[in-house]
C-alpha positions as CSV (number, residue, x, y, z in Angstrom):
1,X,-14.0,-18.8,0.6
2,X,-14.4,-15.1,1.0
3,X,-12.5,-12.8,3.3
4,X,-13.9,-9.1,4.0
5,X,-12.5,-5.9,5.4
6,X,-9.0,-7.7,4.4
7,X,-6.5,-5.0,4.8
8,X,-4.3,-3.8,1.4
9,X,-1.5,-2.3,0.7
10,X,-1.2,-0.6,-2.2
11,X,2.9,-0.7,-3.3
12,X,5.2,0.0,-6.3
13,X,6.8,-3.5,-5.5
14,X,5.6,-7.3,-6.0
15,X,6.2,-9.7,-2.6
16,X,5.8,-13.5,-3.2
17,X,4.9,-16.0,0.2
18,X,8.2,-16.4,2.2
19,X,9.5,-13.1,0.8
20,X,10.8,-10.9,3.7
21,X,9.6,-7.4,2.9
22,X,11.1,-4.2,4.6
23,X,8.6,-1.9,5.0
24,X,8.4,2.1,5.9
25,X,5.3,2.6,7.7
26,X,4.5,6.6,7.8
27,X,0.9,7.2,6.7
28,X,-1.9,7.3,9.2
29,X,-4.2,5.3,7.4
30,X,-1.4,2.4,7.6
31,X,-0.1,2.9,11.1
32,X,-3.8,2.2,12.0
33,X,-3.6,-0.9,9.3
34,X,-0.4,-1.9,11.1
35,X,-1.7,-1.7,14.7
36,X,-4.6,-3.8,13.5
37,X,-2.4,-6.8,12.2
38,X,-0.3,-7.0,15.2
39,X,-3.2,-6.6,17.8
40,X,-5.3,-9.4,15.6
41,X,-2.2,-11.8,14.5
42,X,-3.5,-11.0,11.1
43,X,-2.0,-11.0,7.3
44,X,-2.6,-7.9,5.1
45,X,-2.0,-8.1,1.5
46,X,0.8,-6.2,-0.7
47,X,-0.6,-6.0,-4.1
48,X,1.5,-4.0,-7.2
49,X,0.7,-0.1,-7.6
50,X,1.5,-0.8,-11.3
51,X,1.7,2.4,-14.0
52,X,-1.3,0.8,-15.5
53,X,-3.2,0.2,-12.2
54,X,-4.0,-2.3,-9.5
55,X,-2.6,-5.6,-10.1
56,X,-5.9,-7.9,-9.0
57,X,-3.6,-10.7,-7.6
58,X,-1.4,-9.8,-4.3
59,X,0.1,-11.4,-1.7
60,X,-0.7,-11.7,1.9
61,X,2.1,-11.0,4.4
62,X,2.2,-11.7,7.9
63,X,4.8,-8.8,10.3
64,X,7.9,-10.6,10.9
65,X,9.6,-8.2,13.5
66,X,9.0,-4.5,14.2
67,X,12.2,-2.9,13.7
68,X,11.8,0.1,15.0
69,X,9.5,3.1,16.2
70,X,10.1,6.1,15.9
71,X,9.0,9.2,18.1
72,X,6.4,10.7,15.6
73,X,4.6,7.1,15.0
74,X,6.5,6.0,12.1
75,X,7.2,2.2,12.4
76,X,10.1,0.3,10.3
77,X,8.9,-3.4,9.5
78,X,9.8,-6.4,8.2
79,X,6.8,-8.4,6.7
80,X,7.0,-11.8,5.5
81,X,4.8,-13.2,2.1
82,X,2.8,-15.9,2.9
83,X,0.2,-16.6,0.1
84,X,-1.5,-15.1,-3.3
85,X,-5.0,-14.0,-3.2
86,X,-7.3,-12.1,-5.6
87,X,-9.1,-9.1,-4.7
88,X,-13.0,-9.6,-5.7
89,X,-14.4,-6.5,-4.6
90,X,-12.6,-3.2,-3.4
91,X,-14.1,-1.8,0.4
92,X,-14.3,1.9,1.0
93,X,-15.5,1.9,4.7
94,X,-12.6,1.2,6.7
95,X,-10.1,4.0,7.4
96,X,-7.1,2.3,5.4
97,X,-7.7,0.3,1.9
98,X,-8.9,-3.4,2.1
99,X,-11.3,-5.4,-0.4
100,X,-13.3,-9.0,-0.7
101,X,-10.7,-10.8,-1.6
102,X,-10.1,-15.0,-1.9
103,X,-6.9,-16.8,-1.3
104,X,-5.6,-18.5,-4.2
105,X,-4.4,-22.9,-4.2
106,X,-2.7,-24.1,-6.9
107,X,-4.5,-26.4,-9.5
108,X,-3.8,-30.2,-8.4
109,X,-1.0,-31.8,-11.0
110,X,1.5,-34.4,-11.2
111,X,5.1,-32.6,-9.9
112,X,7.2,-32.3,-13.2
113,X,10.3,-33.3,-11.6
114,X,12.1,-32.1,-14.8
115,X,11.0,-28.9,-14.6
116,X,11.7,-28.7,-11.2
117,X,15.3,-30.0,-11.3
118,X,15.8,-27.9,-14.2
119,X,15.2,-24.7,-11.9
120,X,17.0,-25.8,-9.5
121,X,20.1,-26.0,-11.6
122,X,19.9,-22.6,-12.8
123,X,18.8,-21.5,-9.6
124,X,22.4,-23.2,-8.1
125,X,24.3,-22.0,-11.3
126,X,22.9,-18.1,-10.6
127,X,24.0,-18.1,-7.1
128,X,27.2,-19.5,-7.6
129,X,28.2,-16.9,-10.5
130,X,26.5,-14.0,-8.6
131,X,28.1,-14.9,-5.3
132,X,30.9,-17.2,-5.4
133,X,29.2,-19.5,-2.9
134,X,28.7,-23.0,-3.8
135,X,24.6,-23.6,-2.2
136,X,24.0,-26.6,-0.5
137,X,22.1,-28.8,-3.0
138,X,20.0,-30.1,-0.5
139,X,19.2,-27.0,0.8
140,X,18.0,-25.9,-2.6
141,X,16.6,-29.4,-4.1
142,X,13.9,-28.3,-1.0
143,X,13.2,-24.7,-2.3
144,X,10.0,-23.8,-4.2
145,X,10.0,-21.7,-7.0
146,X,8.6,-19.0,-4.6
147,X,11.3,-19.6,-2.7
148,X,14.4,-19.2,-5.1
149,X,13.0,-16.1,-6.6
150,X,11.7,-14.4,-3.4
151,X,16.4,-14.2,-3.4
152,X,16.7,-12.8,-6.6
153,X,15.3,-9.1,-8.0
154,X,14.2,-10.6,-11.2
155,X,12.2,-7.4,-11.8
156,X,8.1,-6.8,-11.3
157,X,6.6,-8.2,-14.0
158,X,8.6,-11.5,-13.9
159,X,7.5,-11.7,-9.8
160,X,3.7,-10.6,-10.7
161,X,4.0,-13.4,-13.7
162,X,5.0,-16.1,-11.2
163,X,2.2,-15.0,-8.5
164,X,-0.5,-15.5,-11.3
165,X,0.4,-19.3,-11.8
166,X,-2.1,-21.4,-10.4
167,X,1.0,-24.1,-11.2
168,X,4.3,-24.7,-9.0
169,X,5.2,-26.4,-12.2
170,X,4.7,-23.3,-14.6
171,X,6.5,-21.3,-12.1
172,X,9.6,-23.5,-12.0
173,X,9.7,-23.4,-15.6
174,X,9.0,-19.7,-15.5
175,X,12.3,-19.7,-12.8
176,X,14.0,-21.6,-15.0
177,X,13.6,-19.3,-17.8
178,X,14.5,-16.0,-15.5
179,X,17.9,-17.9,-13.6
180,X,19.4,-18.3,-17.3
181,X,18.4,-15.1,-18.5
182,X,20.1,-13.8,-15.7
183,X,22.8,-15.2,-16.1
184,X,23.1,-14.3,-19.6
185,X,23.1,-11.0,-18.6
186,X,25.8,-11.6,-15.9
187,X,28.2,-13.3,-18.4
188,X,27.2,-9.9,-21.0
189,X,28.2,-7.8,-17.6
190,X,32.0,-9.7,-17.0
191,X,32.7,-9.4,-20.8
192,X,31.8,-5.8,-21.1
193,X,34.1,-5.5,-18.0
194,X,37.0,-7.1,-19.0
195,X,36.4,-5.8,-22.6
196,X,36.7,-2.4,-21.0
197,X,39.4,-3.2,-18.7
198,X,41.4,-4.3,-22.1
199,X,40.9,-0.5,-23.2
200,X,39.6,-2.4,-26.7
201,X,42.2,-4.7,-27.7
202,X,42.4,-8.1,-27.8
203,X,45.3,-9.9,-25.6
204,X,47.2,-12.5,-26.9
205,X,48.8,-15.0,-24.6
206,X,51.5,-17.7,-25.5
């Protein structure tokens, strides 16, 4: 089904549904959006300013909590992801950007357990070398991949590459993939730190 006069939200940033979202409101055009979503109960949709253009597929947020308002209109926001959609048609009319656009459900699959559990190890791994913190494995065998990667800045293109999959089974593969990259990198990061803490040399212990 399609939705008109949805409002959009242009952004150098990719949300994903259940991804809290601070927001700087400052712009007429999206103080007006703003005051529309609150007065209405209504989502608008972040979709990815990206150096080659508008992404097509954002996601709809919902406003958590107004943080604050400022004396010259400016509003601090925290906006929560709720689902993907694809824009179909841009609109022009309204005094803020919105388009056609139709809310995206995933194509209807067996789960792949494997792939899920398989996330979710990495996913537990990652937070317990970036943190310290053992999770609570039941906490995260009930996670989404959505959900884990909405914790982690795994960069735009990886969080525009998991809102494109029609699949939650892609995407925890896809999770999978970015939590061990990760923490490859994070294992590269403690030896180039302890290399450099060594001032080069090797130490011998015995």
């Amino acid at each position: 089904m399609l939705v008109r006069d949805f409002p959009l939200f242009p952004l150098g940033i990719v949300a994903l549904p259940s991804e809290l979202v601070p927001l700087h409101i400052f712009e007429e055009r999206y103080k007006s959006m703003v005051a529309r979503c609150l007065e209405e109960e209504s989502e608008f949709g972040i979709v990815w300013l990206a150096d080659d253009g508008l992404r097509p597929i954002g996601c709809a947020c919902r406003i958590e909590e107004i943080l604050e308002r400022l004396p010259d209109g400016r509003i601090n926001l925290v906006a929560r992801g709720t689902r993907p959609f694809r824009i179909e048609q841009r609109q022009e009319e309204l005094v803020y950007p919105a388009g056609v656009v139709e809310f995206l459900d995933d194509r209807e699959e067996y789960p792949d357990e494997e792939a899920a559990e398989a996330a979710r190890g990495a996913y537990a791994e990652l937070v317990l070398q970036a943190t310290d913190r053992s999770p609570d494995p039941a906490e995260i065998g009930a996670m989404t991949a959505y959900e884990m990667a909405a914790t982690v800045e795994f960069g735009l293109d990886a969080k525009q590459g998991l809102l494109d999959l029609r699949s939650e089974s892609a995407r925890m593969k896809l999770v999978a993939r970015l939590c061990r990259a990760a923490l490859k990198r994070l294992e590269f990061i403690d030896r180039a730190q302890a290399r450099a803490q060594s001032n080069g040399k090797v130490h011998f212990t015995g």
